[in-house]
The first five atom37 places (N, CA, C, CB, O) and aatype in JSON, in Angstrom:
{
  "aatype": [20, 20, 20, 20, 20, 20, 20, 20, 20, 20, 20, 20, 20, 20, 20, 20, 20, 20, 20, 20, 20, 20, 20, 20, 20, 20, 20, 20, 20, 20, 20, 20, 20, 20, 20, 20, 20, 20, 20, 20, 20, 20, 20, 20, 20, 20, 20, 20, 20, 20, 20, 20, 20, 20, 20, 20, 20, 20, 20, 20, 20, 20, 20, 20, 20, 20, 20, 20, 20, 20, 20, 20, 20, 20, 20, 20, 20, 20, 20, 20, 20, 20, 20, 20, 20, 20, 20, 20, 20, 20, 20, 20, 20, 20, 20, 20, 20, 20, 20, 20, 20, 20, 20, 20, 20, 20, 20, 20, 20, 20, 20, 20, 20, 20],
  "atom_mask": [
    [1, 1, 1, 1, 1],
    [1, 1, 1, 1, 1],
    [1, 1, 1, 1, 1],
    [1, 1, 1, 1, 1],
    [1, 1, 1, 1, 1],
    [1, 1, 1, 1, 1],
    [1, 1, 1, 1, 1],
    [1, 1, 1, 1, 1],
    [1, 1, 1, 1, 1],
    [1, 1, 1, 1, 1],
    [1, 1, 1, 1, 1],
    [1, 1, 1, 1, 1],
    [1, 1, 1, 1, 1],
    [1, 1, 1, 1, 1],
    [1, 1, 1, 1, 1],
    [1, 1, 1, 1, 1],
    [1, 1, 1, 1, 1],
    [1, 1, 1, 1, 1],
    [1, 1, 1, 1, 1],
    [1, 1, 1, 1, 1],
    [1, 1, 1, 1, 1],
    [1, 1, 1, 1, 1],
    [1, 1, 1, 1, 1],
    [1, 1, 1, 1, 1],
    [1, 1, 1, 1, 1],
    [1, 1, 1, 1, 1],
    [1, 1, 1, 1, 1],
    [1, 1, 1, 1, 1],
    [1, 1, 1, 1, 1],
    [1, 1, 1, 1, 1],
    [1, 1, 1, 1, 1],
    [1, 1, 1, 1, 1],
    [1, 1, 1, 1, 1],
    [1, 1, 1, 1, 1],
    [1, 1, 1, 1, 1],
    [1, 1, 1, 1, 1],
    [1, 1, 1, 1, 1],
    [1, 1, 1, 1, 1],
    [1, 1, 1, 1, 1],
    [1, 1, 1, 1, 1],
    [1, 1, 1, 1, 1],
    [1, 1, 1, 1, 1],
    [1, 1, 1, 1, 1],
    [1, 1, 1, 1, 1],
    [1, 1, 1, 1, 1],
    [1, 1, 1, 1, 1],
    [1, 1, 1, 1, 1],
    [1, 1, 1, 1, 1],
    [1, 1, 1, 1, 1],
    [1, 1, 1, 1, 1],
    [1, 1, 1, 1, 1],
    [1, 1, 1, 1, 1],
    [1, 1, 1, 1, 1],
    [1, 1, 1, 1, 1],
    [1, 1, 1, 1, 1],
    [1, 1, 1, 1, 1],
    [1, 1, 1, 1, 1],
    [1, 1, 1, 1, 1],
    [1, 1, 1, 1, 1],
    [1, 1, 1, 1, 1],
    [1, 1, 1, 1, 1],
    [1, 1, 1, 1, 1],
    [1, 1, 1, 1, 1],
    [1, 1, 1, 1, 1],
    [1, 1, 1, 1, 1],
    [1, 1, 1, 1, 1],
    [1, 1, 1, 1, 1],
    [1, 1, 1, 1, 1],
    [1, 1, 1, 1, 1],
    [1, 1, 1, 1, 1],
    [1, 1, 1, 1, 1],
    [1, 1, 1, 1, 1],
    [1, 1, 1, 1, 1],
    [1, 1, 1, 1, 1],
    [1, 1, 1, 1, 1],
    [1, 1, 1, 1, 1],
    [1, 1, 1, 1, 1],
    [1, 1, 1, 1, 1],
    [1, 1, 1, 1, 1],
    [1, 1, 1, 1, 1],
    [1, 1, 1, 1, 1],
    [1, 1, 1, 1, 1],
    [1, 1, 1, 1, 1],
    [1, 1, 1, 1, 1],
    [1, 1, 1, 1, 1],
    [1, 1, 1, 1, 1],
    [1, 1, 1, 1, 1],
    [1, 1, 1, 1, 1],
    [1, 1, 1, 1, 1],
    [1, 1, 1, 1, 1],
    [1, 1, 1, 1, 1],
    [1, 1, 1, 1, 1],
    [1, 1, 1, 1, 1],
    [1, 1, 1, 1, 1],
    [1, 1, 1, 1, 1],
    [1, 1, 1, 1, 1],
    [1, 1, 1, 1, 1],
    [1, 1, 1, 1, 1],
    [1, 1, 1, 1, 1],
    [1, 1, 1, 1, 1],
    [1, 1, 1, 1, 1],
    [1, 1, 1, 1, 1],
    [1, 1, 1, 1, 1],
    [1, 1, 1, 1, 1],
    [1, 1, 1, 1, 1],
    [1, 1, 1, 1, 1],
    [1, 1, 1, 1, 1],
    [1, 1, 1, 1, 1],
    [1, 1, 1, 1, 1],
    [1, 1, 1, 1, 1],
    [1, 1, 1, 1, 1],
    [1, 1, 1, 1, 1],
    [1, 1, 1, 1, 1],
    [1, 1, 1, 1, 1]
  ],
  "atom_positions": [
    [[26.48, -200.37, -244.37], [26.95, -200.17, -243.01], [27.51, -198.77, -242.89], [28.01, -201.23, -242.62], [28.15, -198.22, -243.79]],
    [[27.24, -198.24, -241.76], [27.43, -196.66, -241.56], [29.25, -196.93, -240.65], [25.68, -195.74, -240.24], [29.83, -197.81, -240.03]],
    [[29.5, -195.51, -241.12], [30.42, -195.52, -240.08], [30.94, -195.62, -238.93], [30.6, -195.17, -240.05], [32.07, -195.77, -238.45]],
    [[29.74, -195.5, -238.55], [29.15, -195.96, -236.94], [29.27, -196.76, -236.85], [28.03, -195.93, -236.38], [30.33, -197.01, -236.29]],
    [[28.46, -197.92, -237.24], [28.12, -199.38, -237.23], [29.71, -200.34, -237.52], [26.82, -199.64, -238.61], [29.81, -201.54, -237.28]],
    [[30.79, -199.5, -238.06], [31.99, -199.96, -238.29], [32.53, -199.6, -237.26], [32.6, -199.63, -239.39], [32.95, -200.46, -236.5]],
    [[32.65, -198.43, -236.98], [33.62, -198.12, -235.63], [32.98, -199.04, -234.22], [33.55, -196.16, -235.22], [33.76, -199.42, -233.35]],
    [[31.42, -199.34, -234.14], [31.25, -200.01, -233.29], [32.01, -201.89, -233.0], [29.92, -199.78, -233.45], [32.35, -202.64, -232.09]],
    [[31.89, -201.86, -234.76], [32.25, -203.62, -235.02], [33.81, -203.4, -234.47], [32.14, -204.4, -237.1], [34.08, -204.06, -233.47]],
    [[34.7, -202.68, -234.92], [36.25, -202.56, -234.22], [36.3, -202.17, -232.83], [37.16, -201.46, -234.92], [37.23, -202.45, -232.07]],
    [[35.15, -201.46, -232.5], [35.44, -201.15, -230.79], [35.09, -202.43, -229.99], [34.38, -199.79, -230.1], [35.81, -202.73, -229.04]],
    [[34.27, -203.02, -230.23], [33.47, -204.55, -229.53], [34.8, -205.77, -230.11], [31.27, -205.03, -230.58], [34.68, -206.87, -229.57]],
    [[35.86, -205.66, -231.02], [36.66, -206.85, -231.65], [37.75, -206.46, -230.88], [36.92, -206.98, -233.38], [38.61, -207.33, -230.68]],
    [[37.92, -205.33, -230.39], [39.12, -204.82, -229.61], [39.81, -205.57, -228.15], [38.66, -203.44, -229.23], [40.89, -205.55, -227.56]],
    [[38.43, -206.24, -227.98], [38.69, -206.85, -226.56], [38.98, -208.43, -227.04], [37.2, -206.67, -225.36], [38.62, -208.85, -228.14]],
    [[39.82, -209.41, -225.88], [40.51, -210.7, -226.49], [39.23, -211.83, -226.0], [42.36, -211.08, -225.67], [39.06, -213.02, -226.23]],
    [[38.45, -210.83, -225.22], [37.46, -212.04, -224.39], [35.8, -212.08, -225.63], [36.9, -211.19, -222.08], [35.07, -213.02, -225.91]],
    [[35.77, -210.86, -226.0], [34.69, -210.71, -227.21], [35.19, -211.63, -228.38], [34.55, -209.04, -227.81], [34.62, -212.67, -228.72]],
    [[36.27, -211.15, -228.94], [36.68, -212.15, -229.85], [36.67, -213.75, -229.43], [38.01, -211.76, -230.21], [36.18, -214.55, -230.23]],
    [[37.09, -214.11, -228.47], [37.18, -215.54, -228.41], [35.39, -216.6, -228.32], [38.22, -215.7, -226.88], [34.96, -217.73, -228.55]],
    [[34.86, -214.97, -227.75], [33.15, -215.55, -227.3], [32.72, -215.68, -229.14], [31.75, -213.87, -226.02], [31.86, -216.51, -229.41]],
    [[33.35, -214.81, -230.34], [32.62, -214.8, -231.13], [33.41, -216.05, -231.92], [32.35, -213.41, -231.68], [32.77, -216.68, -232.77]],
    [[34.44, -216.33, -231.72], [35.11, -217.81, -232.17], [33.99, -218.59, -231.88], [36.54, -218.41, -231.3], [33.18, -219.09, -232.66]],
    [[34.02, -218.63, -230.51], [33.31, -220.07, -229.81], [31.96, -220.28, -230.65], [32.84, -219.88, -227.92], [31.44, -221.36, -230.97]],
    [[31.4, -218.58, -231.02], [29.52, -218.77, -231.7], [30.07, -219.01, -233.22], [28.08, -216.87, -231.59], [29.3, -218.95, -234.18]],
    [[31.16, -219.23, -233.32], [31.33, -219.48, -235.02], [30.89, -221.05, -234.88], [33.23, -219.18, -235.83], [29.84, -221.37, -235.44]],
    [[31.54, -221.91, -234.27], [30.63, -223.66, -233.88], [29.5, -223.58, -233.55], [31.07, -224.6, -232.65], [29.04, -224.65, -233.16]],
    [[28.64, -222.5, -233.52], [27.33, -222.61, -233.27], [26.36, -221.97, -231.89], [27.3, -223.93, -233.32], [27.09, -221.29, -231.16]],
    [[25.4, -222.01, -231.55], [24.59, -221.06, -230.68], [25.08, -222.11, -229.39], [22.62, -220.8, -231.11], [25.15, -223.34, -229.26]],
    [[25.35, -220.95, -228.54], [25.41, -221.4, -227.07], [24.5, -220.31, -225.91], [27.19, -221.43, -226.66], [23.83, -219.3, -226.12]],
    [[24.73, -220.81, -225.05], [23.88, -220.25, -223.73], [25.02, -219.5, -223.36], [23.23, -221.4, -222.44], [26.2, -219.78, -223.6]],
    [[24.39, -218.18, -222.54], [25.32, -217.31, -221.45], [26.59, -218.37, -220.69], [24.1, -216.65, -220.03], [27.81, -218.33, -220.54]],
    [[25.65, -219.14, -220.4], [26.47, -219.75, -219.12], [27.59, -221.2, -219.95], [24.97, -220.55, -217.66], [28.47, -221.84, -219.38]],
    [[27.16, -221.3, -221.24], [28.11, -221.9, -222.11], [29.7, -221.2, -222.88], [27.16, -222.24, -223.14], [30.8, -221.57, -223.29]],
    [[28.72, -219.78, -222.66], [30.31, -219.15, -223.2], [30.97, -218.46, -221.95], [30.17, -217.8, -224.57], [31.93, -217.7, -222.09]],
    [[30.54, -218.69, -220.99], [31.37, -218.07, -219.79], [32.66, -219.14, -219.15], [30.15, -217.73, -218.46], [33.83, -218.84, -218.94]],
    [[31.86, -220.64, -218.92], [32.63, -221.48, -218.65], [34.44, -221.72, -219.61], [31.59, -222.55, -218.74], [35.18, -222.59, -219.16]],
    [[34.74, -221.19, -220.37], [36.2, -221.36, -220.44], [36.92, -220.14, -219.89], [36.65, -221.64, -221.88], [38.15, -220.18, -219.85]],
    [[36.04, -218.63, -219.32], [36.87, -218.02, -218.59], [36.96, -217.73, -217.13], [36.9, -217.17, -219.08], [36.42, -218.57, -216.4]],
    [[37.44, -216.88, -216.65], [37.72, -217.11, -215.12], [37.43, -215.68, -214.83], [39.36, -217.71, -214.6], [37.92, -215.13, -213.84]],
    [[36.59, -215.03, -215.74], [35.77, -214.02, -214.94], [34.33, -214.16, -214.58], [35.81, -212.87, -215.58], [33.71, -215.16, -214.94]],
    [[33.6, -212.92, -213.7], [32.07, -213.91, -213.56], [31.5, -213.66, -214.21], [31.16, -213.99, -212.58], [31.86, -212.96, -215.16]],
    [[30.23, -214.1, -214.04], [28.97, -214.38, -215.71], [28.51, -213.16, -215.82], [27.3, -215.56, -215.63], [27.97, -212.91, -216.89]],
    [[28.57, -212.2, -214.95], [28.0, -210.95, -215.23], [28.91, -210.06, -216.22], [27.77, -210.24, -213.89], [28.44, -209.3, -217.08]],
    [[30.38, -210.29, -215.96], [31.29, -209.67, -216.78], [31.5, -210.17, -218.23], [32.46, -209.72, -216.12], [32.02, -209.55, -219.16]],
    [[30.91, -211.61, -218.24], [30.72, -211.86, -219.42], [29.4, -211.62, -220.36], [31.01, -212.94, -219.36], [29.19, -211.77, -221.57]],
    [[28.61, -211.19, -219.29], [26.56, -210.7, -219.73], [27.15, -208.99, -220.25], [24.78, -210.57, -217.48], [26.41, -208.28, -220.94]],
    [[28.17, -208.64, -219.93], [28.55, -207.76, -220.47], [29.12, -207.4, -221.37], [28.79, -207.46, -220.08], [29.03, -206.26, -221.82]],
    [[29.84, -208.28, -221.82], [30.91, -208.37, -223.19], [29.81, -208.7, -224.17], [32.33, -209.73, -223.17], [29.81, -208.16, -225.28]],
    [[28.74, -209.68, -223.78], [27.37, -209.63, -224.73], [26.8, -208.93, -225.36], [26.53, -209.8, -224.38], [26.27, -209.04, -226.46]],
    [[26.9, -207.81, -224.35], [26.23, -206.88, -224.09], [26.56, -205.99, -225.64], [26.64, -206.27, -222.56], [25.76, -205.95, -226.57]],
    [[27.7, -205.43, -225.65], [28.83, -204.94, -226.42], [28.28, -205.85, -227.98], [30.63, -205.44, -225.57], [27.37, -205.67, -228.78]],
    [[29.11, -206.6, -227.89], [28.57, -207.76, -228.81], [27.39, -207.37, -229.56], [28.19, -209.01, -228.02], [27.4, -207.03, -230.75]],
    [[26.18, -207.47, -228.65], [24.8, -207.35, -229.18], [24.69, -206.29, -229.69], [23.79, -207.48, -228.35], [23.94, -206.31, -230.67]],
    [[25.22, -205.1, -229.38], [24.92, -203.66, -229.41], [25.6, -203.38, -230.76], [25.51, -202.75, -228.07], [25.13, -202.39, -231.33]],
    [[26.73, -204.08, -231.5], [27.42, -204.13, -232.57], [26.82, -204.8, -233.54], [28.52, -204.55, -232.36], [26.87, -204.5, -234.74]],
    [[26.28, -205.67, -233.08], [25.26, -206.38, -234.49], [25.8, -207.54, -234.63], [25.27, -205.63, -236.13], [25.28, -208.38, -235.37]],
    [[27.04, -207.79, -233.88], [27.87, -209.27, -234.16], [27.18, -210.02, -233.46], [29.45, -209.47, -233.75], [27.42, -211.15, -233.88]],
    [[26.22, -210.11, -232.34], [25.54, -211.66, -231.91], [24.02, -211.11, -231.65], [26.34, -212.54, -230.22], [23.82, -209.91, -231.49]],
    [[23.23, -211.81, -231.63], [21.81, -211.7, -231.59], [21.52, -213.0, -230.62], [21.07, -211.72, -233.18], [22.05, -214.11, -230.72]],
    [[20.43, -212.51, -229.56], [19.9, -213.61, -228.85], [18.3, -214.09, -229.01], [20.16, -213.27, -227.47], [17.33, -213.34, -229.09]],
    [[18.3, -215.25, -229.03], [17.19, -215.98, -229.54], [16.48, -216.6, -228.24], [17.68, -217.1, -230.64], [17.03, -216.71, -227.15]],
    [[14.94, -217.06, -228.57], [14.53, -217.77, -227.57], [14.24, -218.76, -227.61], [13.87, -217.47, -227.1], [13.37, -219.09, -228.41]],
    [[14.71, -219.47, -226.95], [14.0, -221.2, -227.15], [13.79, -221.39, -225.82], [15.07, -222.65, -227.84], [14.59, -221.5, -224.89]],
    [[12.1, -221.42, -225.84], [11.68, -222.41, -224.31], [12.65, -220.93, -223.04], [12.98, -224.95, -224.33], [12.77, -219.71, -223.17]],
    [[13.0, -221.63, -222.24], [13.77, -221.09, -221.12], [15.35, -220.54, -221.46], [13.82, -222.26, -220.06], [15.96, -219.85, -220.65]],
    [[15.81, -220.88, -222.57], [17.01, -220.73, -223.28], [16.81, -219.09, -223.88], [17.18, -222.02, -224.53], [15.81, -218.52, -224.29]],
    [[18.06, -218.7, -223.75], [18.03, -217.58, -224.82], [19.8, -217.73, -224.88], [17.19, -215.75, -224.24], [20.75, -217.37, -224.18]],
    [[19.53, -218.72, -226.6], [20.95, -218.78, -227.03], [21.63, -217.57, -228.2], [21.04, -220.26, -227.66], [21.13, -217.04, -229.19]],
    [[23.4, -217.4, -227.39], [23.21, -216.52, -228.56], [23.93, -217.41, -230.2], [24.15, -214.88, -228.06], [24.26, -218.55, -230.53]],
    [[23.9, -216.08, -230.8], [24.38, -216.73, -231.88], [25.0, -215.19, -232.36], [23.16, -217.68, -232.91], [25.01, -214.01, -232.01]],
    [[25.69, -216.44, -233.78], [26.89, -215.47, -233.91], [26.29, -214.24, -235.53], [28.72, -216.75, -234.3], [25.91, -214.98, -236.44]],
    [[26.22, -213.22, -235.79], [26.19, -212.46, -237.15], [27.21, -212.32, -237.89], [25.84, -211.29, -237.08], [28.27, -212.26, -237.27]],
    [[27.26, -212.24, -238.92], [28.52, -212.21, -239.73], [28.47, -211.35, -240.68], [28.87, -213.37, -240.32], [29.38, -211.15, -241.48]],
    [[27.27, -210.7, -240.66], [26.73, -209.57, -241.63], [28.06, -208.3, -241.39], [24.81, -208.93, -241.04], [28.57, -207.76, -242.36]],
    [[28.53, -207.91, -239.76], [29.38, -206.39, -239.59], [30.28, -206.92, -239.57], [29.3, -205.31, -238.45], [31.3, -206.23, -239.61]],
    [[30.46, -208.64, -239.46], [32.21, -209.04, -239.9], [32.46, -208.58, -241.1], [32.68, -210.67, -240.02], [33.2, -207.61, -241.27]],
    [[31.7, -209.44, -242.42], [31.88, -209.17, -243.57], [32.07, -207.54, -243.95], [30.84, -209.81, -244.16], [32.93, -207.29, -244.8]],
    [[31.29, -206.42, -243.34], [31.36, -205.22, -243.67], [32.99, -205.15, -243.35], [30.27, -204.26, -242.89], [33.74, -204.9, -244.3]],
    [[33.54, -205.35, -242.04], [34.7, -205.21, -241.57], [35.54, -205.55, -242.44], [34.89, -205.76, -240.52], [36.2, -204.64, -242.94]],
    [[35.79, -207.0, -242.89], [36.73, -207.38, -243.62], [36.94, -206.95, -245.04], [36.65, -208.52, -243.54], [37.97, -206.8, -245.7]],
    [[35.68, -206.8, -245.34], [35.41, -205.5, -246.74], [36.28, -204.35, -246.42], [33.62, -204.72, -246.87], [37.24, -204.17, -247.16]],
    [[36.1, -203.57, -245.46], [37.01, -202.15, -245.0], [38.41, -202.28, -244.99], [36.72, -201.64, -243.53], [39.09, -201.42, -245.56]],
    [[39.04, -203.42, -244.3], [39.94, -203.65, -244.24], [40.84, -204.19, -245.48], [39.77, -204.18, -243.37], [42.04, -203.98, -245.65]],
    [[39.95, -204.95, -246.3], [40.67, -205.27, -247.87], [40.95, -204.06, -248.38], [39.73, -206.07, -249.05], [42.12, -203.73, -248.61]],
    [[40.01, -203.33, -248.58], [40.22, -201.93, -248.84], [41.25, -201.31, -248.92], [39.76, -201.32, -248.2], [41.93, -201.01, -249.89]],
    [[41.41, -201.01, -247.37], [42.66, -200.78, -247.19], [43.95, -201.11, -247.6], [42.69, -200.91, -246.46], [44.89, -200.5, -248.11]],
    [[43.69, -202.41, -247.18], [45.15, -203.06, -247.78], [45.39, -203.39, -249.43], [45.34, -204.56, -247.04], [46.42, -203.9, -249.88]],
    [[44.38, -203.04, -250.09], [44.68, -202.81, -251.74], [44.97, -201.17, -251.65], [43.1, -203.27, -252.98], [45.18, -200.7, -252.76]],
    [[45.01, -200.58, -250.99], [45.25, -199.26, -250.85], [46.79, -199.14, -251.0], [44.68, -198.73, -249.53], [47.46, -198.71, -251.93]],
    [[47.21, -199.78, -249.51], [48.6, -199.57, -249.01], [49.38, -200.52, -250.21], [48.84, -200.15, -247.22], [50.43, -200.08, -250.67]],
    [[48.84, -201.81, -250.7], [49.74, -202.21, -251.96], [49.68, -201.69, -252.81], [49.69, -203.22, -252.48], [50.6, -201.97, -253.57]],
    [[48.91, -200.86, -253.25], [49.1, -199.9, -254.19], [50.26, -198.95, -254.09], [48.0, -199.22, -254.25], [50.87, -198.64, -255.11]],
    [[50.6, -198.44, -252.86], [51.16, -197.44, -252.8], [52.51, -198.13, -252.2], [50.37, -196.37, -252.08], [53.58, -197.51, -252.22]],
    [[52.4, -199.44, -251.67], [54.22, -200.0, -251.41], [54.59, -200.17, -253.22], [54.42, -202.2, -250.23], [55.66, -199.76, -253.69]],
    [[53.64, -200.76, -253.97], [53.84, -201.3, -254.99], [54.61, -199.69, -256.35], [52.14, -202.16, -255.25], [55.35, -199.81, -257.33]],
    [[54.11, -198.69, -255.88], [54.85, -197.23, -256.23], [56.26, -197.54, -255.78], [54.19, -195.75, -255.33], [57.22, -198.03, -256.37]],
    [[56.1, -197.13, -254.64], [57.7, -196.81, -253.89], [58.67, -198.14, -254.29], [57.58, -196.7, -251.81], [59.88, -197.93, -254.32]],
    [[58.2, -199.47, -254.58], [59.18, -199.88, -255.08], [59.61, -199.96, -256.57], [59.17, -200.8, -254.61], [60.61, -200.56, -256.97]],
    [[58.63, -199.22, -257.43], [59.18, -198.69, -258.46], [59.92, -197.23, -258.42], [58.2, -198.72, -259.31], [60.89, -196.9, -259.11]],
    [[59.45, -196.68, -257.74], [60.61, -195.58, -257.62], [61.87, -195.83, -257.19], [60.28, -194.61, -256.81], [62.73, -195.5, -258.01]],
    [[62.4, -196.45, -255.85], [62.83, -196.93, -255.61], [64.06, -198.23, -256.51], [61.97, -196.89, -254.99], [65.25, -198.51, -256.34]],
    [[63.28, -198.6, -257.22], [64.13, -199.54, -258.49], [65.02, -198.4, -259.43], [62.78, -200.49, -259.74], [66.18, -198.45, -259.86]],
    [[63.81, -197.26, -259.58], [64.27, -196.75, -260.92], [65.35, -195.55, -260.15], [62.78, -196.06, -262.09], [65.92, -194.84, -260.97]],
    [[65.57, -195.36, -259.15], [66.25, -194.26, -258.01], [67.4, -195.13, -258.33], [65.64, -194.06, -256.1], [68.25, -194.66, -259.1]],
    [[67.65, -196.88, -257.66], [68.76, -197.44, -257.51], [69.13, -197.29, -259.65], [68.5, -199.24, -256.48], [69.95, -196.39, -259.78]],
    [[68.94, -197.62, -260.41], [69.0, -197.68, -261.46], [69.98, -196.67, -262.22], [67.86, -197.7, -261.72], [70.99, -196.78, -262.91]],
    [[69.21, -195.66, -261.78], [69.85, -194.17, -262.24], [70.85, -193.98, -261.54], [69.03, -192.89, -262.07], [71.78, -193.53, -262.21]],
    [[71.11, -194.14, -260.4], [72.56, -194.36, -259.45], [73.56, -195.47, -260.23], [72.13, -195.09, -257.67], [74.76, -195.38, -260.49]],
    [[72.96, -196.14, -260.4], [74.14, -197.01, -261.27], [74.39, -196.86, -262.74], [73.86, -198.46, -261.2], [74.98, -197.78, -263.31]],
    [[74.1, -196.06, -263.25], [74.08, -195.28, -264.62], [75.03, -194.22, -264.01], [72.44, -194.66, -265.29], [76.13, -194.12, -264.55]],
    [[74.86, -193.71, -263.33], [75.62, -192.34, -263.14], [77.07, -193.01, -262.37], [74.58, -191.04, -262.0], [78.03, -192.42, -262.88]],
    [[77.41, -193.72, -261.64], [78.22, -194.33, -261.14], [79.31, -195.25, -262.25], [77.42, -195.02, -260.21], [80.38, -195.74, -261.88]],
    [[78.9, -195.31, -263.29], [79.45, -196.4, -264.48], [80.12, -195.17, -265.53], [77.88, -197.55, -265.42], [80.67, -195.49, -266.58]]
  ]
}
């Protein structure tokens, strides 16, 4: 996955109405008009959050008959959550420093204090 393809997966997860549409395709493939019905904007604003969606690699639409259900990818999640572990073995690495310095800072203060 390119950097691109990452910054796209965080720009499309950014919104609360994308995320919840990609909850809903985690239970499985639904229709446009299946993932619109729990919100209270119109179907076009939600043919748009698809839109986004699709363009990120997180849902793909299929055809069946008169149906075109989408469904959910998990291929630029997984990249995502890869990036993000990353990270955060990063930052414990580096809290996991400062509280040895930190130990050995208070330490030497109480050596010198005694």
């Amino acid at each position: 996955m390119t950097g691109d393809e990452l910054s796209n997966t965080f720009s499309a997860l950014a919104d609360p109405t994308r995320r919840a549409i990609l909850v809903r395709l985690a239970a499985g493939e639904a229709t446009v008009n299946e993932l619109a019905e729990p919100f209270t904007i119109s179907l076009q604003a939600v043919s748009k959050h698809l839109k986004v969606l699709e363009r990120a690699g997180l849902i793909t639409r299929g055809r069946d008959a008169q149906w075109r259900p989408c469904r959910l990818e998990v291929a630029p999640l997984d990249a995502a959550a890869e990036w993000i572990e990353s990270q955060a073995q990063v930052w414990q690495s580096r809290f996991d420093r400062l509280d040895q310095h930190l130990q050995e800072t208070q330490r030497k203060q109480k050596e010198t204090e005694t």
